[in-house]
N, C-alpha and C positions, 0 to 999 in steps of 0.2 A: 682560149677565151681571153687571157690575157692580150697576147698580143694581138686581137679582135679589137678589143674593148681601145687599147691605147694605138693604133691605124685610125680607128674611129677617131677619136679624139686630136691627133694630131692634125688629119685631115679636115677637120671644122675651124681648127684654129688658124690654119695660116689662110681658109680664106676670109676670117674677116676684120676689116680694119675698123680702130676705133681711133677716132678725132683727137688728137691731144692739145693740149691750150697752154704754150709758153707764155709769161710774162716775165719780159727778162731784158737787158740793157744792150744795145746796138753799137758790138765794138769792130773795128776797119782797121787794115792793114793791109800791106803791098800783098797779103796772102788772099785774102778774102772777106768776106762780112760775115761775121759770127753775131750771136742772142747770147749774150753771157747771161745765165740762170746758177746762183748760188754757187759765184767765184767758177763754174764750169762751163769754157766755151761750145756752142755749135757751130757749125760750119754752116753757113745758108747756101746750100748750091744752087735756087733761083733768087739770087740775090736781089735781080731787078725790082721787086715784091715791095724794098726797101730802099729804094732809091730817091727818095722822096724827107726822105728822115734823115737825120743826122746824128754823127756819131755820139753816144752815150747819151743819146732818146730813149726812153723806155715804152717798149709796144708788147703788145699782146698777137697772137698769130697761134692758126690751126693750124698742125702740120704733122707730116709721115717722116718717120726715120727711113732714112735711103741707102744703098750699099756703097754707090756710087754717086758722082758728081758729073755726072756725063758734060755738061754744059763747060765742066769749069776743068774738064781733062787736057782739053788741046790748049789752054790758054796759057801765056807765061806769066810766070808770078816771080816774085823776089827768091832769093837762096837761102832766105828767113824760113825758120820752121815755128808752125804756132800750134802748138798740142791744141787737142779738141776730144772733146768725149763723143760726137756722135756728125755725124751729117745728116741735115733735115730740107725737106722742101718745101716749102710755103702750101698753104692752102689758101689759107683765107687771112689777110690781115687785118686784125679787129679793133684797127687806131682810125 
């Protein structure tokens, strides 16, 4: 019954997404474009979303935590490393 009960449960949760709403400061580097939210960077893998803004703009944006950065794998960037708590992909930006 256990392991019933928590199959169920597991299986409801990973399919459904729920909208998250950064607001947080738009920092740039030969690495990439990150949302810094309470001193902890994101990495924006569709950057383009943000192209339009400029660095340490503050925007608001709906977005999914992602595994990967597909877009931003083949591309070359500096030998700079810039810690980041998560990668996110835009949904909707609400500036």
């Amino acid at each position: 019954l256990t392991t019933l009960l928590t199959l169920a449960l597991s299986s409801c949760s990973t399919n459904i997404k729920h909208d998250r709403l950064f607001t947080g400061t738009i920092v740039r580097d030969c690495t990439g474009t990150y949302i810094r939210v309470n001193k902890e960077d994101y990495l924006v893998c569709n950057n383009e979303m943000l192209w339009d803004k400029k660095e340490g703009e503050t925007v608001s944006v709906i977005y999914d935590f992602e595994k990967t950065c597909k877009k931003l794998e083949n591309k070359a960037t500096c030998m700079m490393y810039h810690e980041h708590k998560g990668k996110i992909k835009i949904k909707k930006n609400n500036n």
